[in-house]
N, C-alpha and C positions, 0 to 999 in steps of 0.2 A: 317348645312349650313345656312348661312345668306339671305338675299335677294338680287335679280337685281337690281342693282342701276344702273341709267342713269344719269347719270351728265351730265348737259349742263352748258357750263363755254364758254363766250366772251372774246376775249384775244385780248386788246388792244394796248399790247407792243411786239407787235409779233414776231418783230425786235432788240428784246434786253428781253429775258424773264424773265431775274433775276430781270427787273425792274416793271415788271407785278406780285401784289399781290397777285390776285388770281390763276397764274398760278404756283408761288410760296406755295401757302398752300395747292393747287391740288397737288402736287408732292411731299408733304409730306405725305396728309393726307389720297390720295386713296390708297398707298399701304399698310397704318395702317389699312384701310376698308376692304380688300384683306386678310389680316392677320387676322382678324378680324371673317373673314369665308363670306363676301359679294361676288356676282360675280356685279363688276365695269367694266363700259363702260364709257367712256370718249366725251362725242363729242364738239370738241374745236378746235379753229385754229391751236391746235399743242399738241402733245404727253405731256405726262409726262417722265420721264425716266425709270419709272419699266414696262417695259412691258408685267407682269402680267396685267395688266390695260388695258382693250379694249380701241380700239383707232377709230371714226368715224370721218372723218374733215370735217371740216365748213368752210366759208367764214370768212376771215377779215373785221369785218365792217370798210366801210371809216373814218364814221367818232362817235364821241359819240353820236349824235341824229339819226344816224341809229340804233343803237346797240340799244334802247330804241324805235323805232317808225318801225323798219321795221322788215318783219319776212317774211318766207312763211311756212300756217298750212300745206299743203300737205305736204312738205318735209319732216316736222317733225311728220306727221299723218305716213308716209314710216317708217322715223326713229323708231317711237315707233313699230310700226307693226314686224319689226325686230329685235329689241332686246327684247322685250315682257317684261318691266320692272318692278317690283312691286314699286320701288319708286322711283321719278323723281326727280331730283333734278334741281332749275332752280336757277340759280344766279346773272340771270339778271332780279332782280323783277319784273321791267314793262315788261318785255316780258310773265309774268305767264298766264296772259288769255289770250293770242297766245297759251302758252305750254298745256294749259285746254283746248280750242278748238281743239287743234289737239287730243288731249288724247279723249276726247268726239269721233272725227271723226274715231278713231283706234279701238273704243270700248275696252279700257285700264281703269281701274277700280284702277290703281295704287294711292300709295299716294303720293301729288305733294309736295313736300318741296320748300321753299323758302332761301337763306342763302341773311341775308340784311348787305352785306359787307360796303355797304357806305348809308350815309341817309340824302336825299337832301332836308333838310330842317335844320333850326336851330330858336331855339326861344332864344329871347330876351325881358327882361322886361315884358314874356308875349306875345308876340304877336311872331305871327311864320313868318319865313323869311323866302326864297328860296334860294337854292344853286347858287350863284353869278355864278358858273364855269359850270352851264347848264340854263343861262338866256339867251343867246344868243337871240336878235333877242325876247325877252321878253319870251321864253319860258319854262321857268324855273317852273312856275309855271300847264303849260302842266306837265311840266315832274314829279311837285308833285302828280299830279292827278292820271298821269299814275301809277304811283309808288305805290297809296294809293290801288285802282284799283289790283293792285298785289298782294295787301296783302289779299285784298279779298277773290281773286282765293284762295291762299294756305289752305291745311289741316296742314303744319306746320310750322311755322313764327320761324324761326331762327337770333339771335343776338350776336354779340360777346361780351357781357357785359354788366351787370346792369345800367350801365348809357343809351347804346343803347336801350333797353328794355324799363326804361323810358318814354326816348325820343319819340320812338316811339308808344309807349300805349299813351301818349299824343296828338301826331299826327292822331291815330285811333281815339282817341275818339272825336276829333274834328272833325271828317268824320261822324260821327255815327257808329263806330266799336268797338266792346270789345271782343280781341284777346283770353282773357281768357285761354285755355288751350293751346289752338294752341300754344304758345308764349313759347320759351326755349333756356336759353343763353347756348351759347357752344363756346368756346374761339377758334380759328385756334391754330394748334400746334406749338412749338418752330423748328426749323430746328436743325435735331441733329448733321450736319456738323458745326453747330456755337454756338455751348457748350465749354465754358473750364472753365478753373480753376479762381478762386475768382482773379479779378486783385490787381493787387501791385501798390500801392501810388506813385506819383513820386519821384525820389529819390531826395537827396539835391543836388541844381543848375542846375539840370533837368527840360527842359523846357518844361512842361502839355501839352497833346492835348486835344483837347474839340473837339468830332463829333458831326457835323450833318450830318444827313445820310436819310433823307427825302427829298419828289419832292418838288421840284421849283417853283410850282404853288402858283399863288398869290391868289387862296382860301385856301394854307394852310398858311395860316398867314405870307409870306415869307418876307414882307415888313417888320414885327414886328422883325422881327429873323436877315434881315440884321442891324437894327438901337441896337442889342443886342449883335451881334457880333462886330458892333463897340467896345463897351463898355467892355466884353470881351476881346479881344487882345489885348499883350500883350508881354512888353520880357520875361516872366513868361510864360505867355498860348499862342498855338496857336491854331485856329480855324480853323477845317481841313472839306470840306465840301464836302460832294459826286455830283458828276454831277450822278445819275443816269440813262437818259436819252440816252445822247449824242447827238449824231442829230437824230431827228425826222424824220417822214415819212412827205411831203409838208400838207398831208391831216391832220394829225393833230395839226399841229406847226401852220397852219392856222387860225385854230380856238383860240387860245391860244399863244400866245407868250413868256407869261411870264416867263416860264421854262429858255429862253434864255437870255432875260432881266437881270434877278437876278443873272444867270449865271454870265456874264458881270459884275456884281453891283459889286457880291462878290469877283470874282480874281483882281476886281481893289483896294481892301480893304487890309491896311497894316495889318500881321499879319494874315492873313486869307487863306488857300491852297483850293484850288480847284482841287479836284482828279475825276479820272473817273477809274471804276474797267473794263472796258470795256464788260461791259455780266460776269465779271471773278467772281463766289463765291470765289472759292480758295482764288484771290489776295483780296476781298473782307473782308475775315475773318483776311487777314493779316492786314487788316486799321483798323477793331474792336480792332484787340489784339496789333495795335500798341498807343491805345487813353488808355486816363485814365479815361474819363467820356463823357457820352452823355447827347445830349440835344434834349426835344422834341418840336414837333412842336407847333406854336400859330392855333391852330385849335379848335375853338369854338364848333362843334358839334363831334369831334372826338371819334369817337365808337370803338377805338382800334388802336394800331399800332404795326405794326409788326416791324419796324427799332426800336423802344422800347424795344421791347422784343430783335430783336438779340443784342441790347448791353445790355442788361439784363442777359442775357443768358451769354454771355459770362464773367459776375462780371462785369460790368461795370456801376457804380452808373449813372442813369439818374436825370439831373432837367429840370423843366419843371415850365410852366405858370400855374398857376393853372384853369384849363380848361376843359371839356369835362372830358374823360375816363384817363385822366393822375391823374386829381383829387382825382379820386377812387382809382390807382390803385399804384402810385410812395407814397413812402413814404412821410409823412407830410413837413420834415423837406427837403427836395429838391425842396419844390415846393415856387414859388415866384412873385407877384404880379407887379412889377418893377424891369426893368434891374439893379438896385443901389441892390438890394434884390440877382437878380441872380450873380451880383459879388458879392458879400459877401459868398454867401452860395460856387460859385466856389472855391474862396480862402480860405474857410476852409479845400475845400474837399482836393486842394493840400498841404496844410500846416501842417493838421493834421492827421497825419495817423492813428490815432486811429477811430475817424471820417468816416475818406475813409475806414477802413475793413471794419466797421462795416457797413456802406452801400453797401459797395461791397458785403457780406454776402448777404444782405437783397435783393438785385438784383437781385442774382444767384437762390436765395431759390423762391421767387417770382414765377419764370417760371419753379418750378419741376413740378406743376402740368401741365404743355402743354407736356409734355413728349408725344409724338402720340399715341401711344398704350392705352393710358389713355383717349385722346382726339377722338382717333377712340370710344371707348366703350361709350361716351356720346353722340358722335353724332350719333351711333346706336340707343340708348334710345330715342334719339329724335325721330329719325325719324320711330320708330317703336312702 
């Protein structure tokens, strides 16, 4: 038998959960942990679907600076006391010296994992910047503190890839920290309802899709991505682009607009579709396996993306900016430093089908290693 694991997982899309990442790699990845031989508990504003997976509910935080500044230890000093966990897992990093104080208060002796799914910081030139999309009201820089402060707590610092790793061993040691062993990448899994076969090149007088399938948010470079689809479309391509979202709750659309903005910019853009799968994977996997290539985001500190990998997953050759973790991980020859660059490398991909297998190949092979089962067994290792 494996160990109790406590997962504590924030669900920010509570109202749409296929567009919540991490509740997305929860519901792949706990019941590989299950399988695994772990006994998981979940405590989250919402289930997963295998309900082998203990299920404790939580509050909705209103808004993203509660999810990071507010807590209460008693609660969670209860929580531990009743599931009696051997490893906690906390994934909202600034909350881990909340989740240590209460463990301290339960006399819980577990070990606390950390997974750092996003990283609010980015450097430049050298010098480190704070996440534009938690400055709010200038406190962006709070929020790095708190974050760093998190890292402290944990006995296991988890990353989803060598660039995040980096990045963040950078960010430590400009605090005074050297993560050393603590520190171990482990990639989230692929979803295996969004696997298929190598895609097929477009045919002649077939007209391309190009997806984007990332949020709206104008910290993920979405301003760069509209003035790129410009140049993209096309009576040859069309750019087909997910609303994720939809409407928002007032509490968080408040804070951030942009989602809707962009939204707006881009259905008003000849040649450009704007779809919403409505919460739907199903109809979801049908807009993957209806495109011929994806595109990823302009996201300068990007430590991984999962709409990458499901057009990955499915053959679907991704280009992208040369950027963050796309850098590392999209093949050389898709990656492009100017729009003039990404239409070029586009129109090869639909012109030359030699070309498009061979990265369609190279797409598919890419994500055999997140297969869950594989991905559960390393993030066992981690955290044990």
């Amino acid at each position: 038998m494996g160990p109790k694991v406590l997962y504590l997982l924030n669900i920010s899309n509570s109202d749409r959960l296929s567009a919540d990442s991490g509740w997305v790699v929860a519901d792949t990845l706990l019941p590989a942990l299950v399988d695994a031989g772990a006994g998981v508990t979940l405590a989250s504003p919402a289930p997963v679907r295998d309900a082998r997976v203990g299920f404790w509910p939580m509050p909705v935080p209103a808004t993203k600076y509660r999810a990071r500044f507010d807590g209460d230890i008693g609660a969670l000093a209860d929580l531990i006391r009743r599931t009696t966990p051997e490893v906690v897992v906390a994934n909202q990093i600034e909350a881990a010296p909340l989740v240590r104080a209460a463990m301290l208060e339960a006399r819980c002796g577990a070990v606390l994992a950390g997974y750092c799914h996003y990283l609010p910081f980015s450097f430049e030139e050298g010098r480190q910047l704070v996440d534009p999309s938690l400055d709010d009201a200038g406190l962006g820089q709070s929020v790095l503190m708190t974050f760093l402060a998190g890292v402290a707590a944990l006995d296991r610092v988890l990353v989803h890839s060598p660039t995040a790793a980096a990045l963040l061993s950078a960010a430590a040691a400009r605090a005074g920290m050297d993560l050393g062993e603590r520190l171990h990448v482990v990639p989230p899994p692929r979803d295996p309802a969004l696997v298929g076969d190598h895609a097929a090149p477009p045919s002649a007088g077939q007209t391309a899709v190009a997806l984007y399938n990332h949020r709206l948010y104008a910290h993920y470079g979405t301003e760069d991505f509209v003035r790129l689809a410009t140049e993209l479309a096309s009576p040859a391509l069309r750019v087909t682009v997910m609303d994720l979202f939809g409407n928002r709750r007032p509490a968080r659309s408040a804070l951030d607009t942009s989602p809707e903005r962009f939204r707006e910019a881009l259905a008003a853009l000849p040649g450009v579709q704007v779809v919403s799968d409505g919460g739907d994977r199903g109809f979801y996997r049908q807009v993957l396996a209806g495109a011929h290539l994806g595109i990823a985001p302009y996201r300068a500190a990007c430590p991984w993306s999962l709409s990458v990998i499901d057009c990955q997953a499915m053959g679907l050759p991704v280009i992208s900016p040369r950027l963050g973790w796309m850098a590392e991980h999209i093949h050389p020859e898709l990656l492009f430093d100017s729009p003039a660059e990404a239409v070029k490398i586009t129109n090869r991909l639909v012109t030359d089908p030699t070309f498009y297998t061979r990265h369609s190949e190279f797409a598919h092979a890419c994500t055999e290693a997140l297969i869950p089962a594989l991905i559960a067994t390393r993030y066992m290792e981690a955290l044990t």
